[in-house]
Kinemage of the C-alpha trace (Angstrom):
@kinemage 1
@onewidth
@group {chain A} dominant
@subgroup {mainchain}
@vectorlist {calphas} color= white
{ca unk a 1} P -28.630 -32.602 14.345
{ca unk a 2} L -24.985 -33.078 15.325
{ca unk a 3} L -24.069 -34.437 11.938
{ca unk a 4} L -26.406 -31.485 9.697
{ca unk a 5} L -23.732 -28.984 12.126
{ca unk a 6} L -20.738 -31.135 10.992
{ca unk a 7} L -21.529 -31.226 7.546
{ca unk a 8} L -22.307 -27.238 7.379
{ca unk a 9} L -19.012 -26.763 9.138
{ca unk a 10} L -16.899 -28.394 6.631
{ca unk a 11} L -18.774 -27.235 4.347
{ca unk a 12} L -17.660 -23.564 5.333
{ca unk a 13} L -14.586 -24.453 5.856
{ca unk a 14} L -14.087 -25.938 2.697
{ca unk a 15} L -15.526 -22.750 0.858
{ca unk a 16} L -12.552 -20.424 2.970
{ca unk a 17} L -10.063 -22.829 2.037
{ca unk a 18} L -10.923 -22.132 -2.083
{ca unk a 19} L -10.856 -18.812 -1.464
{ca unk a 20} L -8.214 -18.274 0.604
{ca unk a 21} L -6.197 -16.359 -2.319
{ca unk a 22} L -8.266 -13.108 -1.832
{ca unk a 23} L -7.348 -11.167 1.122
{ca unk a 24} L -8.938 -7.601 1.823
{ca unk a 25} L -6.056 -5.497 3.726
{ca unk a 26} L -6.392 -2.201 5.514
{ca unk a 27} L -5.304 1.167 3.574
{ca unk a 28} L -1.888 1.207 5.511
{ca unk a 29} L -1.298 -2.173 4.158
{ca unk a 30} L -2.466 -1.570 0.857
{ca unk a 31} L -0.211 1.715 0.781
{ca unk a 32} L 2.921 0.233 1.987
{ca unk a 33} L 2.003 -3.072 -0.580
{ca unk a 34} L 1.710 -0.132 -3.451
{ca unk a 35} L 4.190 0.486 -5.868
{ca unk a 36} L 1.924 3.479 -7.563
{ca unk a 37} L -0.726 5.577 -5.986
{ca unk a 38} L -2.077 8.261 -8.091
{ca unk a 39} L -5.189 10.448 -9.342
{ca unk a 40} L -5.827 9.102 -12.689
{ca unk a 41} L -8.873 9.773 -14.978
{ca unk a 42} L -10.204 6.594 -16.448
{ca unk a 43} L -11.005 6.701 -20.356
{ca unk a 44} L -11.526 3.127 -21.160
{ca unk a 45} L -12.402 -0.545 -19.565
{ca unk a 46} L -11.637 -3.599 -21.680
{ca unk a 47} L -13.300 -6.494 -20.049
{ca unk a 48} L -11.140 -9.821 -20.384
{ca unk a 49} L -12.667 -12.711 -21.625
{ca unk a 50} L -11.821 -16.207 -19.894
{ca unk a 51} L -11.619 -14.778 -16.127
{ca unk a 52} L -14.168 -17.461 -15.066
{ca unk a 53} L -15.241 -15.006 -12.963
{ca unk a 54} L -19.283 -13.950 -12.840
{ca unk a 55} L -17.705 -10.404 -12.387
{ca unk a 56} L -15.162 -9.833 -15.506
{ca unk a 57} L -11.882 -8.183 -14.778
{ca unk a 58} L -10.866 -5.258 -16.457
{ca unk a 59} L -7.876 -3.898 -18.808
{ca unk a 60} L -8.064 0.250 -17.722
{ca unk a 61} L -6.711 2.494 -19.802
{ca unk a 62} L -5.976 5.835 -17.680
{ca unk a 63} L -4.009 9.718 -17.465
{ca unk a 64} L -2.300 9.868 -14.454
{ca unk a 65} L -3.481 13.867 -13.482
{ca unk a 66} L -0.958 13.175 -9.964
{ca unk a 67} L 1.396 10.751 -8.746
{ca unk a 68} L 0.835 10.369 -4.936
{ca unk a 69} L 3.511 7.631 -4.401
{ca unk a 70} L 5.596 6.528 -7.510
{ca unk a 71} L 6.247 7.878 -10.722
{ca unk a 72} L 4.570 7.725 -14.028
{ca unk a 73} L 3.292 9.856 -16.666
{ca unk a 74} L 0.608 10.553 -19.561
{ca unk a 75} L -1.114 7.541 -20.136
{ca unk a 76} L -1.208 4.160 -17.884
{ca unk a 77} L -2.790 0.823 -18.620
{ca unk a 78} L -3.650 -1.775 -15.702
{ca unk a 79} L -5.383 -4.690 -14.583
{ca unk a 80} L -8.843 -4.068 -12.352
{ca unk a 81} L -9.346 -7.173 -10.339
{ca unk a 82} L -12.524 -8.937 -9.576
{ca unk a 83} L -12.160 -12.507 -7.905
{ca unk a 84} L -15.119 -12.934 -6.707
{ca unk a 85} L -19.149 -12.925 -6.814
{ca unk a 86} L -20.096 -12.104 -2.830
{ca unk a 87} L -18.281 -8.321 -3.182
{ca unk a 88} L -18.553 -6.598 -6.810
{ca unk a 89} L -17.764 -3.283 -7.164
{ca unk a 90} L -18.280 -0.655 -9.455
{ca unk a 91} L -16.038 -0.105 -12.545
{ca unk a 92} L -16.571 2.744 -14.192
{ca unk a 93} L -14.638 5.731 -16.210
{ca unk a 94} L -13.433 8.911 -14.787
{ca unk a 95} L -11.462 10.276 -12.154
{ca unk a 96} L -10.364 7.405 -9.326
{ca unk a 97} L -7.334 7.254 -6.590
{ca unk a 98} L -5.826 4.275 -7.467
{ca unk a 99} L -3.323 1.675 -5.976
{ca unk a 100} L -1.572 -0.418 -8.142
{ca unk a 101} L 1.524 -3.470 -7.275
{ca unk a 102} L 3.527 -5.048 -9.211
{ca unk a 103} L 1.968 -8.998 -10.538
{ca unk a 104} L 4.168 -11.608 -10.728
{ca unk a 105} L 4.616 -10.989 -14.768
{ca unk a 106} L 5.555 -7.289 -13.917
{ca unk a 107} L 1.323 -5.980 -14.792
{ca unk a 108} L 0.440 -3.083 -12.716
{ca unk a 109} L -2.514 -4.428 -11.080
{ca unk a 110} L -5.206 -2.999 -8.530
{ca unk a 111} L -3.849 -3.915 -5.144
{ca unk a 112} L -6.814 -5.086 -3.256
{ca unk a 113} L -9.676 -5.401 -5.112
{ca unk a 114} L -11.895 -2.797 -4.822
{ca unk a 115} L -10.159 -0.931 -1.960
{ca unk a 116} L -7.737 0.361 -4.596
{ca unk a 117} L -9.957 1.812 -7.413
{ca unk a 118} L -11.860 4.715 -5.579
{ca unk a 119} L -14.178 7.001 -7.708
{ca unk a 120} L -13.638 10.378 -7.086
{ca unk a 121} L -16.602 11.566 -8.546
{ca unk a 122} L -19.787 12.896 -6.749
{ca unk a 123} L -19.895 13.940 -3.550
{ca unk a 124} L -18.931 11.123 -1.680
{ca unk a 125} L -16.731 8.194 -2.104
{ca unk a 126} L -16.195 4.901 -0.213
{ca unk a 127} L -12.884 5.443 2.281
{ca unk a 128} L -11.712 1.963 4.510
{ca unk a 129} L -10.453 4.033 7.010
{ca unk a 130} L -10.574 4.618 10.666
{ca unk a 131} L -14.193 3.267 10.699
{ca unk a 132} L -15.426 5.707 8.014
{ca unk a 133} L -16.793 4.399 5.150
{ca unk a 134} L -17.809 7.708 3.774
{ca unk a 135} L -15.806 10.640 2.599
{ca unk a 136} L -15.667 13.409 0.818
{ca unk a 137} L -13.075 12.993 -2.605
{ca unk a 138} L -10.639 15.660 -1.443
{ca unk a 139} L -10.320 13.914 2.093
{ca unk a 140} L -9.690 10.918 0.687
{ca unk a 141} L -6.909 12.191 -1.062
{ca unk a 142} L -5.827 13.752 1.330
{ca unk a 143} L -5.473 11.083 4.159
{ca unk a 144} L -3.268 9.611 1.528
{ca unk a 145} L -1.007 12.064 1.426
{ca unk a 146} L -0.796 12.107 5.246
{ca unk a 147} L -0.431 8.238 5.063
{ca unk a 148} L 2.104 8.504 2.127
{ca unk a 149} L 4.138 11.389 4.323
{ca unk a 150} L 3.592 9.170 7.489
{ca unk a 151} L 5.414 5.983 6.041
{ca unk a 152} L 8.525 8.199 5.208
{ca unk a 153} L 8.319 9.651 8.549
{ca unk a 154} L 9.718 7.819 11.554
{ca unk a 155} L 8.396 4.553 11.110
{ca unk a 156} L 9.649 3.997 7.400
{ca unk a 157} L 12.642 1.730 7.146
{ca unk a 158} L 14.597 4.401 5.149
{ca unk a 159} L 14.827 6.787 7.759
{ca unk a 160} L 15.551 3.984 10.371
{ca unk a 161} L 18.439 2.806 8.562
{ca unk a 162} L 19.532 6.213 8.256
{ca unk a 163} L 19.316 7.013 11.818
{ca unk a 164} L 21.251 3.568 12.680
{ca unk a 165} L 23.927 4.725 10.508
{ca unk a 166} L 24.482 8.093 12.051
{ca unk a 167} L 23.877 6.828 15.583
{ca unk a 168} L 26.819 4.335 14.709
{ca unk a 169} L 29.150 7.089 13.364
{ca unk a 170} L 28.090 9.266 16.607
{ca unk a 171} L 29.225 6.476 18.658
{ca unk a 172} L 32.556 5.633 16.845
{ca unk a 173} L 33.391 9.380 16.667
{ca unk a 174} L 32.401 9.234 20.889
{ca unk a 175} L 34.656 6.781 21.529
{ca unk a 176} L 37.548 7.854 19.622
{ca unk a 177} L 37.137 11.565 21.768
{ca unk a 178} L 37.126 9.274 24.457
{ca unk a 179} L 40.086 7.382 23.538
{ca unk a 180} L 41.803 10.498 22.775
{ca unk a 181} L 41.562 11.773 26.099
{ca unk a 182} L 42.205 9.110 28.348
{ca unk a 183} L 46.019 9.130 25.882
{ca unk a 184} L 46.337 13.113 26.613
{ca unk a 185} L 45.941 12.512 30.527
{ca unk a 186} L 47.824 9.138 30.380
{ca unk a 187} L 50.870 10.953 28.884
{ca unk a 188} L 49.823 14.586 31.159
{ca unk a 189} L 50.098 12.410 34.280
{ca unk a 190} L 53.328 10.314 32.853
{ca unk a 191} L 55.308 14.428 31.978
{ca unk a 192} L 54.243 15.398 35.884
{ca unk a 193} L 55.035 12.477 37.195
């Protein structure tokens, strides 16, 4: 018995190990990890051949109708990715939200699996967010946006750099007021005295 548990433990640790390369991240993640978000429709999938994959990955071809986060225009082609067998998704043309990153040969790819290619069709669609798995398209869209405004808001590095900077300029213009008035009642003090 204790050697069946050893061998099954290994054994699952061995299979995490292989696939330790695909990560699923939250939505905040996979915004702040997203070079383009957008509303694109979908006109054609191009499976690639040679993935090794029992799922193929996908060349889309896609009109961006609105750039959430990004900029880009007209038409868009980028790589759907599948890894692996125990979470397929559907691919399918249309309208979709989609999050795309940079590869490592400069590909827009999706950027985290199936988190980041979201049909907008119907009346629901899947949403990874604050324990709800089921929204309505527009909400979706629209918690984007909120996330997209909320990681330029406070938070984003941007604005903290430019809030250093101006708390640093406050403080140099502080003490040079301050220096400025200790000299005035140095030299008042020295005239009366």
């Amino acid at each position: 018995m204790k050697r069946t548990l050893a061998v099954l433990l290994l054994g699952l640790l061995s299979a995490s190990r292989l696939h330790a390369e695909v990560r699923y991240v939250g939505p905040e993640t996979m915004l702040a990890e997203s070079d383009f978000i957008a509303m694109v429709c979908v006109q054609e999938l191009v499976p690639i051949d040679g993935s090794g994959n029992h799922y193929p990955d996908f060349i889309a071809t896609a009109h961006v109708e609105e750039a959430l986060k990004g900029t880009a225009e007209g038409e868009i082609t980028f790589h759907i990715q599948r890894h692996f067998t125990c979470a397929p998704f559907d691919v399918s043309t249309g309208r979709h939200l989609v999050f795309l990153k940079k590869n490592e040969k400069g590909q827009d790819v999706t950027a985290n699996f199936g988190m980041s290619y979201i049909p907008m069709a119907g009346r629901s669609t899947h949403w990874p967010r604050q324990g709800r798995t089921m929204v309505t398209p527009p909400e979706a869209v629209e918690d984007t946006r909120k996330m997209i405004k909320a990681s330029r808001g406070w938070g984003s590095s941007d604005v903290r750099t430019t809030t250093a900077v101006l708390l640093c300029a406050l403080a140099a213009a502080l003490t040079y007021l301050a220096q400025a008035r200790i000299t005035r009642t140095v030299k008042g003090k020295r005239s009366h005295g």
